[in-house]
C-alpha positions as a printed NumPy array, in Angstrom:
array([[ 26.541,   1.157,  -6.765],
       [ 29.548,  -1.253,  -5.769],
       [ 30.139,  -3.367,  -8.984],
       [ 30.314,  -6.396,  -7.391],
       [ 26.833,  -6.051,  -5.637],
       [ 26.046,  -5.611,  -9.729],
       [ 27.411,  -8.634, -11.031],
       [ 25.889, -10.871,  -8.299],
       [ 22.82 ,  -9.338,  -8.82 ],
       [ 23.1  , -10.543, -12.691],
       [ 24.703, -13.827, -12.069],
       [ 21.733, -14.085,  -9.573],
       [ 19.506, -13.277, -12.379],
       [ 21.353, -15.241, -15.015],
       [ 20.705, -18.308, -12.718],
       [ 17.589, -18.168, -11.737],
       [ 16.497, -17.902, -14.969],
       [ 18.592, -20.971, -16.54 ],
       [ 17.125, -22.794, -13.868],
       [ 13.619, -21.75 , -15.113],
       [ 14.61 , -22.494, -18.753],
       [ 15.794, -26.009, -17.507],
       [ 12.971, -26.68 , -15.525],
       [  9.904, -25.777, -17.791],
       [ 12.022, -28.226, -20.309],
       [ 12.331, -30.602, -17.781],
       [  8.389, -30.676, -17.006],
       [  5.105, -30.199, -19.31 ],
       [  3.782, -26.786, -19.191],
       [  0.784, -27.589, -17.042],
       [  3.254, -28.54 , -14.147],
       [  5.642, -25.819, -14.504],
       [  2.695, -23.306, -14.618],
       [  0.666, -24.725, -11.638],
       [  3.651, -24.841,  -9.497],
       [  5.275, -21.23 , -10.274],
       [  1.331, -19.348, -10.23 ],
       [  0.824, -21.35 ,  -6.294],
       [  4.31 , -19.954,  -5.339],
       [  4.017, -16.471,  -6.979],
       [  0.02 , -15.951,  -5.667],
       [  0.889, -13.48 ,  -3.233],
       [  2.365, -10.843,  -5.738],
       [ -0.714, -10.94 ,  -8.192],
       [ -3.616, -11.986,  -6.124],
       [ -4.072,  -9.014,  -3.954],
       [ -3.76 ,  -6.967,  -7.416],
       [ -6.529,  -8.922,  -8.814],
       [ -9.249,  -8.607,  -5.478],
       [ -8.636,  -5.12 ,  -5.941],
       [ -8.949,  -4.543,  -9.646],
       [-12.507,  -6.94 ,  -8.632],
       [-13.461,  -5.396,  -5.526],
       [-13.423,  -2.19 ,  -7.753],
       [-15.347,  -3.221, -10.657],
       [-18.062,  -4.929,  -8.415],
       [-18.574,  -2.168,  -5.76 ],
       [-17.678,   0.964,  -7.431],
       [-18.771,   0.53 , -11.001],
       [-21.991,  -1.873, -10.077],
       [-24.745,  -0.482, -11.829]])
């Protein structure tokens, strides 16, 4: 792997994650958490209707 492609990739990281830091500081928790579960529903919710869908169709009793 080209080892600039690295170190952008952990600057990138290294970033993104100040500005995380500095925002949740910059906001109460509720906020921070609110905004960054609406923008990150599309990785976990189709994860979660499955792990459901699962537990109420397969497993129902």
């Amino acid at each position: 792997m080209n080892k600039y492609l690295v170190l952008i990739l952990i600057g990138g990281i290294f970033f993104f994650s100040l500005y995380l830091i500095i925002e949740y500081i910059a906001t109460n928790a509720n906020l921070f958490w609110n905004k960054w579960s609406r923008k990150t529903l599309w990785i976990w919710l189709p994860f979660y209707a499955f792990q459901r869908l699962i537990k109420e169709v397969i497993f129902k009793k």
